[in-house]
C-alpha positions as CSV (number, residue, x, y, z in Angstrom):
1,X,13.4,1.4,-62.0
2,X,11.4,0.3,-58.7
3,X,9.5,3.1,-57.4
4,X,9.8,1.9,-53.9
5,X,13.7,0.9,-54.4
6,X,14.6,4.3,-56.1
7,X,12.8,6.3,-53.2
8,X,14.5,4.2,-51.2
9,X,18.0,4.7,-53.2
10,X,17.5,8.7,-52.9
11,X,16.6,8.4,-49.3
12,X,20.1,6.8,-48.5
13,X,21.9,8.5,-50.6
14,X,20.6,12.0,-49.6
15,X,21.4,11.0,-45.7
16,X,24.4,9.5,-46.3
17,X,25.5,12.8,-47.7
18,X,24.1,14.2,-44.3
19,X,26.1,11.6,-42.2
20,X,29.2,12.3,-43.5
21,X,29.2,16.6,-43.4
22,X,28.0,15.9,-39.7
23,X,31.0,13.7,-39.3
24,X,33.3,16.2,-41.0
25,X,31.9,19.1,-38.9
26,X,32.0,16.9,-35.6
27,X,35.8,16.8,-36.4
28,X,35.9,20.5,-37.1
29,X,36.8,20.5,-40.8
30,X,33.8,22.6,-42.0
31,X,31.6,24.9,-40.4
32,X,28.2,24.3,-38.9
33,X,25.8,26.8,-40.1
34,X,26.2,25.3,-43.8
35,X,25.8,21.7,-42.7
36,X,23.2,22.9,-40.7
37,X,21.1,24.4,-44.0
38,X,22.1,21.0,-45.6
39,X,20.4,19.4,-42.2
40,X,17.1,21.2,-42.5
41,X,17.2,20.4,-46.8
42,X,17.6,16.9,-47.0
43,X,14.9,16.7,-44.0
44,X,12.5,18.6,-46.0
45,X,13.4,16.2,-49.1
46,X,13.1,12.9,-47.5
47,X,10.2,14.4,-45.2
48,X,8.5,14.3,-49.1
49,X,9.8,10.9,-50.0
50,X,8.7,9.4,-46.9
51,X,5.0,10.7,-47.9
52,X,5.6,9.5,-51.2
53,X,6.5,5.4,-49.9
54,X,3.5,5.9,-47.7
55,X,1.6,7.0,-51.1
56,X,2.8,3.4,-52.3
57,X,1.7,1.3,-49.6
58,X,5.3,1.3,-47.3
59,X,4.3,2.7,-44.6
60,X,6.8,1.1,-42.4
61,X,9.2,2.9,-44.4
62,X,7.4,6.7,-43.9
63,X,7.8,6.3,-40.4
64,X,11.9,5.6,-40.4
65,X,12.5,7.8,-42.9
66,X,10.4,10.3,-41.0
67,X,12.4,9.7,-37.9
68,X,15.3,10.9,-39.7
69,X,14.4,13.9,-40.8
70,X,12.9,15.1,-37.5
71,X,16.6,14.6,-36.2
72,X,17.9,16.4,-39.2
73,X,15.6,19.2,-38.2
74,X,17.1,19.7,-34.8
75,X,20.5,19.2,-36.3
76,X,19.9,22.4,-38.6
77,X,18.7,24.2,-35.8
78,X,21.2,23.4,-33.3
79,X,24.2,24.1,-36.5
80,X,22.2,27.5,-37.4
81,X,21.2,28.5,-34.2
82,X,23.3,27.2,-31.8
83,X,21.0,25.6,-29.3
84,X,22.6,23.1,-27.4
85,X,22.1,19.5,-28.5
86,X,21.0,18.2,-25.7
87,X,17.3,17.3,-26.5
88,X,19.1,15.8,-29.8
89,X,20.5,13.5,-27.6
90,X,17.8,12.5,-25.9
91,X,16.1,12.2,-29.1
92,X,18.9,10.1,-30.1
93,X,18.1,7.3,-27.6
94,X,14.2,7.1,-28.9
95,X,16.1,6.7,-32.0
96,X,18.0,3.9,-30.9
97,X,15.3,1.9,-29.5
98,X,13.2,2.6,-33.1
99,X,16.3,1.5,-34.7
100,X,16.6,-1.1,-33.1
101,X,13.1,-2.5,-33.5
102,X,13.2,-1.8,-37.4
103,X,16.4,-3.9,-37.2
104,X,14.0,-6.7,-35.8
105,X,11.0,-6.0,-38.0
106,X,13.1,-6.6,-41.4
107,X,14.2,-9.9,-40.6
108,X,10.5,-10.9,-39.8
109,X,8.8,-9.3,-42.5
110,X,11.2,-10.1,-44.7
111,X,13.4,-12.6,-44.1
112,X,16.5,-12.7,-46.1
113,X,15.5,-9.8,-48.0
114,X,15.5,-7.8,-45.5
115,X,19.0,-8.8,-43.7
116,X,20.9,-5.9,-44.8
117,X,18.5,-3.4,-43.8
118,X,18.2,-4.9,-40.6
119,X,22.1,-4.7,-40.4
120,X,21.9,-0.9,-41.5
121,X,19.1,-0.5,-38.4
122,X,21.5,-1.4,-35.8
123,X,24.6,0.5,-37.3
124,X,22.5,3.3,-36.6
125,X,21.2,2.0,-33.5
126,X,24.7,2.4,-32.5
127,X,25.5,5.5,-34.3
128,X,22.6,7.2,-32.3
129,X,23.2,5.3,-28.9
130,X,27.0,7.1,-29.1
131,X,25.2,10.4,-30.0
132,X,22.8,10.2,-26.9
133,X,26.4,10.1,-24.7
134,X,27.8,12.7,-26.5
135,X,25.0,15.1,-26.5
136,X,22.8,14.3,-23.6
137,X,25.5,13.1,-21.2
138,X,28.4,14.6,-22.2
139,X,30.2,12.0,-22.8
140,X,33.7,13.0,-24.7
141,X,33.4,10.3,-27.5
142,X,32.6,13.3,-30.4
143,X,35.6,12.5,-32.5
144,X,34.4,8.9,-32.5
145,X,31.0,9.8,-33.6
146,X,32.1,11.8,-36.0
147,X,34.3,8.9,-37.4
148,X,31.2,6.2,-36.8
149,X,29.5,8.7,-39.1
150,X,31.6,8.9,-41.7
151,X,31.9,5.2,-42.3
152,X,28.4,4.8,-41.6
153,X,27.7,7.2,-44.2
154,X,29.7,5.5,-46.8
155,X,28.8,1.5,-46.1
156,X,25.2,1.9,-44.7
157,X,24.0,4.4,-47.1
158,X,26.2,6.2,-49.6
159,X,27.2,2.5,-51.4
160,X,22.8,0.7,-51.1
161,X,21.7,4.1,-52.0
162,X,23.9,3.6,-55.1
163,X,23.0,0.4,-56.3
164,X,19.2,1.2,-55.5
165,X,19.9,4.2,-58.2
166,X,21.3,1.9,-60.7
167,X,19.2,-1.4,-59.9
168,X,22.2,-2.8,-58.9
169,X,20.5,-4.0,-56.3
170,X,16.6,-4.9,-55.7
171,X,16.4,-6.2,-52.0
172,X,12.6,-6.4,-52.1
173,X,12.2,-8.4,-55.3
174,X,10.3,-5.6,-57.9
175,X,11.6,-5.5,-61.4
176,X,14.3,-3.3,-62.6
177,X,14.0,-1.3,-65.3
178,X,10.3,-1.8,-65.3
């Protein structure tokens, strides 16, 4: 397996796991201090795994993954705690505009290997644009976050992360199995 594609793989698997208890806890089907431990763990892992693609030269890659987990940090604090989520909003609409760059910087560095990352970027872009109007502004759009979540979680990173894991997939061109 690809060092860079199997980070990569655990990376979007491990948040996709995230996306989807935030969606079910959004909808009020679980509660929010356990999702909220989940939060702070899989920041802490892919805080790790970021350092580790930066150890093998992506740094591009550090800094998104990075921007994850600092969100995932004030998810767990606002689930364990229960601060209000308004600076997560806000922090929600940097993440939109860095979304929405990355979406733009994998189509030019990569081209065509880099169209379905690019397509992830601005699902998320989305995902986190919604999130800024429901926690910064109010907005009463939660049970559609929590749905955009959910689907999210399963097409834009539960199903890549997958075939990263099992070199179904190889976006960037390394050899699997090597």
């Amino acid at each position: 397996m690809v060092p860079v594609e199997a980070l990569l793989g655990l990376v979007l698997l491990l948040v996709g796991a995230v996306f989807f208890c935030n969606g079910m806890t959004l909808l009020g089907k679980t509660g929010a201090k356990e999702v909220g431990v989940l939060n702070f763990a899989v920041g802490v892992i892919i805080s790790i795994a970021a350092w580790q693609l930066h150890g093998l030269g992506v740094t591009s890659a550090t800094a998104l993954v990075s921007m994850f987990a600092l969100i995932y940090f004030m998810v767990a604090g606002i689930f364990v705690f229960g601060h209000d989520a308004k600076g997560l909003g806000w922090c929600c609409l940097f993440g939109t505009a860095a979304f929405l760059w990355y979406a733009y910087f994998f189509v030019d560095v990569f081209g065509d290997a880099g169209t379905f990352f690019a397509i992830f970027c601005v699902a998320w872009a989305v995902l986190t644009l919604l999130a800024f109007a429901v926690f910064a502004l109010g907005k009463t759009m939660a049970t559609a976050l929590a749905w955009l979540f959910i689907i999210e979680s399963i097409l834009t990173l539960l199903i890549p992360g997958m075939l990263l894991l099992t070199d179904g997939w190889n976006p960037f061109g390394g050899v699997p199995g090597g």
